[in-house]
C-alpha positions as CSV (number, residue, x, y, z in Angstrom):
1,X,-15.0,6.5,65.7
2,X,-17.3,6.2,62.7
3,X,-14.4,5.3,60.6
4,X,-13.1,2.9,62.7
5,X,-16.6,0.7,62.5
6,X,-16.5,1.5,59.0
7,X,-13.0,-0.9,59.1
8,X,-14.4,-2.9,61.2
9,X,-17.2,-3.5,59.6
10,X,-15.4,-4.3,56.1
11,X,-13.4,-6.8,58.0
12,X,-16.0,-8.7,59.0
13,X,-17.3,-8.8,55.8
14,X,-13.9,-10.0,54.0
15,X,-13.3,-12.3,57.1
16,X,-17.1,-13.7,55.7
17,X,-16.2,-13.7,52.3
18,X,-13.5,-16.3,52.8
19,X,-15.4,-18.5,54.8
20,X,-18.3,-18.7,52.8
21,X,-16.3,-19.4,49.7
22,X,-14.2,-22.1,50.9
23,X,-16.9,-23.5,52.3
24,X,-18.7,-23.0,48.7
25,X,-15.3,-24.8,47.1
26,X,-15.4,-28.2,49.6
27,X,-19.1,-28.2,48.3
28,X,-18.3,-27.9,45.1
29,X,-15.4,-30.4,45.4
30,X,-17.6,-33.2,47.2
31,X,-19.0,-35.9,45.9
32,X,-23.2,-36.2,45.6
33,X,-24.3,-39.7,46.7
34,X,-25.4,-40.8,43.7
35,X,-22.0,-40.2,42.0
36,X,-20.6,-42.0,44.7
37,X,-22.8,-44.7,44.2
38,X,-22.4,-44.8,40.5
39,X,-18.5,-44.8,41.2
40,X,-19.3,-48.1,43.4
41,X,-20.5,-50.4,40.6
42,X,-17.7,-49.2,38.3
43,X,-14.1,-50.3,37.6
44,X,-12.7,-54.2,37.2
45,X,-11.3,-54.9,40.2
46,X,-12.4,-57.1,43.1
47,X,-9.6,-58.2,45.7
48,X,-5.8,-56.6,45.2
49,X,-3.2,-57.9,46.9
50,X,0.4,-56.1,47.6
51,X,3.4,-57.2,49.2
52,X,4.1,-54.7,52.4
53,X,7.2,-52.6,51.5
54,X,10.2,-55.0,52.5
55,X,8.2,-58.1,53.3
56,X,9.8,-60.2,52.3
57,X,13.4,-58.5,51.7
58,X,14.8,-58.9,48.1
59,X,17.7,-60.7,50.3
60,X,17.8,-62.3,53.3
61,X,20.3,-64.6,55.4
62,X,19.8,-68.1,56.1
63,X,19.1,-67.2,60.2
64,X,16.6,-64.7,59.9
65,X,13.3,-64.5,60.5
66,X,11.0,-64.8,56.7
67,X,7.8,-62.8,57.2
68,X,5.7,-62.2,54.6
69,X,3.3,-59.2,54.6
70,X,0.4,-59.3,52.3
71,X,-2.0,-55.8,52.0
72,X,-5.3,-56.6,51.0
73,X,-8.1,-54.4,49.4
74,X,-11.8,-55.0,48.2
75,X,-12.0,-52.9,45.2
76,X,-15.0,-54.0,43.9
77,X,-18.9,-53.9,44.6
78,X,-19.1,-57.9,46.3
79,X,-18.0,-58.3,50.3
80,X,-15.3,-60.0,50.7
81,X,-16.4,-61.8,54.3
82,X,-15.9,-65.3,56.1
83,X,-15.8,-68.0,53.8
84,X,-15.6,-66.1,50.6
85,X,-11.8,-65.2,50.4
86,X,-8.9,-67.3,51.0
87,X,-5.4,-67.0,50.9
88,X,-2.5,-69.8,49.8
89,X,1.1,-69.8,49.5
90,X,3.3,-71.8,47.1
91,X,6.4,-71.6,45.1
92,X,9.1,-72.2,47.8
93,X,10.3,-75.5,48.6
94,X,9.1,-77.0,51.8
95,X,11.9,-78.9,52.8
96,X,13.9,-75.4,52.9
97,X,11.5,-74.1,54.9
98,X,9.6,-76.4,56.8
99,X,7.5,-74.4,59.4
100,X,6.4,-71.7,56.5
101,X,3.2,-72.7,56.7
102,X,1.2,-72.4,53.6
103,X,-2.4,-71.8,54.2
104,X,-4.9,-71.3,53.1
105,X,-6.0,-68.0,55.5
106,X,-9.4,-66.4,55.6
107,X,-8.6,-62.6,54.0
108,X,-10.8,-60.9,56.7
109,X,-13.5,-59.1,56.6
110,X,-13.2,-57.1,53.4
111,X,-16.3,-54.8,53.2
112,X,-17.2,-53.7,49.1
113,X,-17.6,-50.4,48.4
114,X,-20.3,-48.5,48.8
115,X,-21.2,-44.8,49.4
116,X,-20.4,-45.1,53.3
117,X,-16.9,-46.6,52.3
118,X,-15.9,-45.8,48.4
119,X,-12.5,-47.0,49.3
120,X,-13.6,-50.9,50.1
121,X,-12.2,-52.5,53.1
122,X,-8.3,-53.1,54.0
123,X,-6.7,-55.6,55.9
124,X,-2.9,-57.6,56.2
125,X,-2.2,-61.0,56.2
126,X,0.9,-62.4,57.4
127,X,3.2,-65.7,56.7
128,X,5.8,-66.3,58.9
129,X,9.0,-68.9,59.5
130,X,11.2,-67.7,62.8
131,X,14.6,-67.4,62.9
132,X,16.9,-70.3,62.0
133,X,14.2,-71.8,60.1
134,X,15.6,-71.7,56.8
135,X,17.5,-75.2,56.0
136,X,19.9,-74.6,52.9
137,X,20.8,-77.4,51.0
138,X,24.9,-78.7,51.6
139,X,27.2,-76.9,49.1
140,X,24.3,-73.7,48.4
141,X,25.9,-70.1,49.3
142,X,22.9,-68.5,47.8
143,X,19.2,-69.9,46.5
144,X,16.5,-67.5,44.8
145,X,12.7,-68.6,45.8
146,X,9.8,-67.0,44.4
147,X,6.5,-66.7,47.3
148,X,3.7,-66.6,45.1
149,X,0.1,-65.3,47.2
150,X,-3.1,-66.6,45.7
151,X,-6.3,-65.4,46.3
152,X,-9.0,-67.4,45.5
153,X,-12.4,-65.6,46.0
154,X,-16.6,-65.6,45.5
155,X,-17.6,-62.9,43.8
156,X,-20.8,-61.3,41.7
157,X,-21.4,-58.9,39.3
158,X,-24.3,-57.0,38.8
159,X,-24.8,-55.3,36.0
160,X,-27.8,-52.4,34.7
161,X,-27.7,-51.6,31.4
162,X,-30.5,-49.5,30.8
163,X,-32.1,-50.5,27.1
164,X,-35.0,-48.9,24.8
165,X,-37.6,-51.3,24.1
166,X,-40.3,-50.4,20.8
167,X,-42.8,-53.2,20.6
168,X,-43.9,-51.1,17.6
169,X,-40.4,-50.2,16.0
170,X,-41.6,-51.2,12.7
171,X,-44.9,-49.9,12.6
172,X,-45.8,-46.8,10.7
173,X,-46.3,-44.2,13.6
174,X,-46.2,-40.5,13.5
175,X,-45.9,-40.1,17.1
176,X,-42.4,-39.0,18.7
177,X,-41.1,-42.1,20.8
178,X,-39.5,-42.1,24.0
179,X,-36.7,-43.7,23.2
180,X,-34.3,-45.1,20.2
181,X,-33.7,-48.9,19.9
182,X,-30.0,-49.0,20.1
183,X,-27.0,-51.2,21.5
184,X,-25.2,-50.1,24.4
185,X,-21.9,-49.9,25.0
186,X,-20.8,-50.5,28.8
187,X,-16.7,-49.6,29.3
188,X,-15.2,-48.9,32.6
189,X,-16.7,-52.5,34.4
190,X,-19.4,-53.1,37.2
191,X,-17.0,-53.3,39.9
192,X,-16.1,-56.4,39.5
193,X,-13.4,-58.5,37.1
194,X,-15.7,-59.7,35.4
195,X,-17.6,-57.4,33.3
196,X,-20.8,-56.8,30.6
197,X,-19.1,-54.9,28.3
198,X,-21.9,-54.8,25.3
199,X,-25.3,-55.3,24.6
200,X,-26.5,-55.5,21.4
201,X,-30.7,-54.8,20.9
202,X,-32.8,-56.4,18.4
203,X,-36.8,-56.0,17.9
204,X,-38.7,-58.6,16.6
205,X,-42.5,-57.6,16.0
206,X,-43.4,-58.7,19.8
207,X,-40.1,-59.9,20.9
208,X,-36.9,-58.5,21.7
209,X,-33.6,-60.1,21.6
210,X,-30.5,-59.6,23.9
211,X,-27.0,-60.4,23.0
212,X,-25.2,-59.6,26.1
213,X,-21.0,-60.0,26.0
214,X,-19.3,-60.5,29.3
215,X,-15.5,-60.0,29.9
216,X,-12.9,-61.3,32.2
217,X,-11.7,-57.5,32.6
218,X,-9.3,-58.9,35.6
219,X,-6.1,-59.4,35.6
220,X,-6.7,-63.1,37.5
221,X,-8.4,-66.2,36.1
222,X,-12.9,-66.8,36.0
223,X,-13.7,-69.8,38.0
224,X,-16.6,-71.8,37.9
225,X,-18.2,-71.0,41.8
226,X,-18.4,-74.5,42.4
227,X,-14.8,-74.9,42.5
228,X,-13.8,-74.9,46.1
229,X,-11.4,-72.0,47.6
230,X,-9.9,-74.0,50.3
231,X,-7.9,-76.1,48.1
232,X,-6.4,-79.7,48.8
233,X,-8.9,-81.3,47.0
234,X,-9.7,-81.8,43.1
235,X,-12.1,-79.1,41.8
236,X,-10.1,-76.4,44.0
237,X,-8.2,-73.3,43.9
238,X,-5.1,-72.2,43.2
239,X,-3.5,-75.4,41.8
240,X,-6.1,-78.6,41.8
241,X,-8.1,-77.2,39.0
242,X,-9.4,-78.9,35.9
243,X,-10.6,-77.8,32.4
244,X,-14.6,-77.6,33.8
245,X,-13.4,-75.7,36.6
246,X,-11.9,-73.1,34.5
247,X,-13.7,-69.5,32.9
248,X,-17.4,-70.8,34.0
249,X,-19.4,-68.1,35.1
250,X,-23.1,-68.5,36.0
251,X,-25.5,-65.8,35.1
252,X,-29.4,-64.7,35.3
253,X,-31.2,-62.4,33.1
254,X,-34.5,-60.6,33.8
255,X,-36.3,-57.5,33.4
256,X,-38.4,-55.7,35.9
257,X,-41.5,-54.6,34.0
258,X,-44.7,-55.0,33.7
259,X,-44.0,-54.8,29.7
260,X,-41.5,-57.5,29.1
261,X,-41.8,-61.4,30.4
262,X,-38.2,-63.8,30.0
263,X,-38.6,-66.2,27.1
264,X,-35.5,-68.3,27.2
265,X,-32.0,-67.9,27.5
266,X,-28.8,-69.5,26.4
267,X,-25.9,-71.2,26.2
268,X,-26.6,-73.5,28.9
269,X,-24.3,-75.8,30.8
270,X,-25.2,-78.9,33.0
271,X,-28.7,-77.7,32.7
272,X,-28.1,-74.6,33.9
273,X,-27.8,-71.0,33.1
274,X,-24.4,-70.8,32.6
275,X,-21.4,-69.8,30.0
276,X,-17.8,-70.5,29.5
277,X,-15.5,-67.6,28.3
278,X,-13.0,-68.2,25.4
279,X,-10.4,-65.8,25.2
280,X,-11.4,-64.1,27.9
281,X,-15.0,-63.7,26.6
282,X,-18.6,-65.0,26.2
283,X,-22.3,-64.0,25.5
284,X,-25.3,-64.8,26.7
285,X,-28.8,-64.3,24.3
286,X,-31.9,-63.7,25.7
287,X,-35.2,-63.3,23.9
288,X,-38.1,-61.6,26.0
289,X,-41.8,-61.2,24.9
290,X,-42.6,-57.5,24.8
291,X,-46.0,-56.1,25.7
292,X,-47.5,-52.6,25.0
293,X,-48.1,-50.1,22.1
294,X,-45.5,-47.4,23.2
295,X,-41.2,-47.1,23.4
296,X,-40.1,-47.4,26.9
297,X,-37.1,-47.7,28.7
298,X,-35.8,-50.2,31.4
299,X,-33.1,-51.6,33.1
300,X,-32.2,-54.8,31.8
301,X,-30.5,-57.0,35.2
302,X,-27.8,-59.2,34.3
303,X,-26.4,-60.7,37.5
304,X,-23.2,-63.3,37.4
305,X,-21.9,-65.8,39.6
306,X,-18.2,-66.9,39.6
307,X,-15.3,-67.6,41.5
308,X,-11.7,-65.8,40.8
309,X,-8.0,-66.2,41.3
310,X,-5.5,-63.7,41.5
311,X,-1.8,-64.2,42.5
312,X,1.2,-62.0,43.2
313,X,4.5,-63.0,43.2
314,X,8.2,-61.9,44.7
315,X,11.3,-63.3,44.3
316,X,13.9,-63.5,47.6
317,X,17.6,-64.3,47.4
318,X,18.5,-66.5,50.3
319,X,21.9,-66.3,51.6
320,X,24.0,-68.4,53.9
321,X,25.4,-67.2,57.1
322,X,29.0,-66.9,57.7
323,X,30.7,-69.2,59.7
């Protein structure tokens, strides 16, 4: 009798064992909220687009039914809600397909990541022309189109770097400092396309200077966010753009401390605080007035305004029926 409690006793105990180490390893294994949240405002995507598998076909005949499946995914830090995404379609001829109707289409309600939802919301689109729809040209047995999808959406990045600030850097001191005056480097995006990527530090007896470089990380094109996303007009995405329209991105740059006040900014643009990217890239300088006797550090917030476009394409053989 005692032996068998003495089994059943080390049973219970292994049986434990297991349990409590799994449970140790999906500990282990999760994610903390504030990695979660740092994962949130990293990376350089905002809205990607996919073709459903098959939709369209890579061929089709003349009779069938086109439908166009679009996946969508926020995969950035910005919602994606209402009147701040739109879709177009363009590419195909018209006259081929006459009730393909091209947009644009409100993307849904795309919620940004966040630490309730680090995967960013998901949602389909669909364009559609029914069966016998498809009017081949006289003499065509088989016509390629190309669908391109644009997405023309608001967006914002916001962007933390934290800096070290020495209103005294060039005093004589013995005392250790908080912090070293330093640039920063800032890889891996804010999640957003458009990124600050570098900022370079300088102290100036009671002043500090900013040189801040932001990035079109994306794989789309920077739109100034006047532009409009509806199209059909001049000053609108995809097509009716023009050269203001294009790589604009409005920004604003402050600290939060009691120890530095904003000076002045620039470049500027139509009296405003704004910057247009060349090559894909721009910066901003900001000098601050610095107050205090010490090193300190502090978040320097660089927030900035833009609209974006992003397209997919697909190519689909149309082919005419048999008679």
């Amino acid at each position: 009798m005692i032996k068998k409690r003495y089994f059943a006793f080390l049973l219970i105990l292994m049986i434990l064992s297991v349990v409590l180490t799994s449970c140790k390893g999906g500990l282990t294994g999760s994610k903390k909220p504030e990695d979660v949240e740092e994962d949130v405002h990293s990376g350089t995507k905002g809205l990607v687009m996919n073709f459903a598998r098959n939709l369209p076909p890579n061929k089709m005949f003349d009779t069938d039914a086109l439908d166009i499946v679009v996946e969508l995914e926020n995969k950035g830090a910005s919602d994606l809600k209402g009147n701040r995404c739109w879709l177009h379609l363009s590419g195909y001829d018209q006259s081929i397909f006459p009730n393909l109707w091209p947009g644009p289409y409100q993307c849904g309600a795309l919620d940004a990541r966040s630490i309730y939802n680090p995967d960013g919301g998901f949602d389909t689109k669909q364009f559609m022309s029914p069966p016998y729809g498809i009017f081949l040209p006289e003499g065509i047995d088989v016509l390629p189109q190309t669908f391109v999808v644009h997405g023309c959406y608001k967006y914002q990045t916001k962007a933390r770097p934290i800096v070290c600030i020495n209103p005294r850097l060039y005093d004589i001191r013995a005392a250790t400092e908080a912090c070293v005056v330093q640039d920063v480097a800032m890889g891996g995006g804010q999640g957003a396309p458009v990124a600050v990527t570098n900022v370079k530090v300088n102290m100036m007896k009671d002043k500090a200077l900013f040189t801040i470089t932001v990035s079109n990380s994306g794989t789309g094109t920077v739109l100034s966010e006047q532009t409009s996303l509806l199209g059909g007009v001049v000053h609108s995405c995809p097509v009716k753009l023009e050269y203001q329209d294009i790589d604009i991105v409005r920004y604003d740059v402050d600290i939060d401390s009691a120890g530095a006040s904003l000076l002045s900014c620039s470049p500027e643009l139509e009296g405003q605080n704004k910057i247009r990217l060349v090559n894909n890239q721009g910066k901003i300088v900001c000098t601050f007035a610095i107050y205090g006797d010490t090193a300190f550090t502090t978040p320097l917030r660089v927030d900035l305004y833009y609209n974006y476009l992003d397209s997919i394409s697909k190519q689909v053989e149309i082919i005419k029926t048999p008679s």
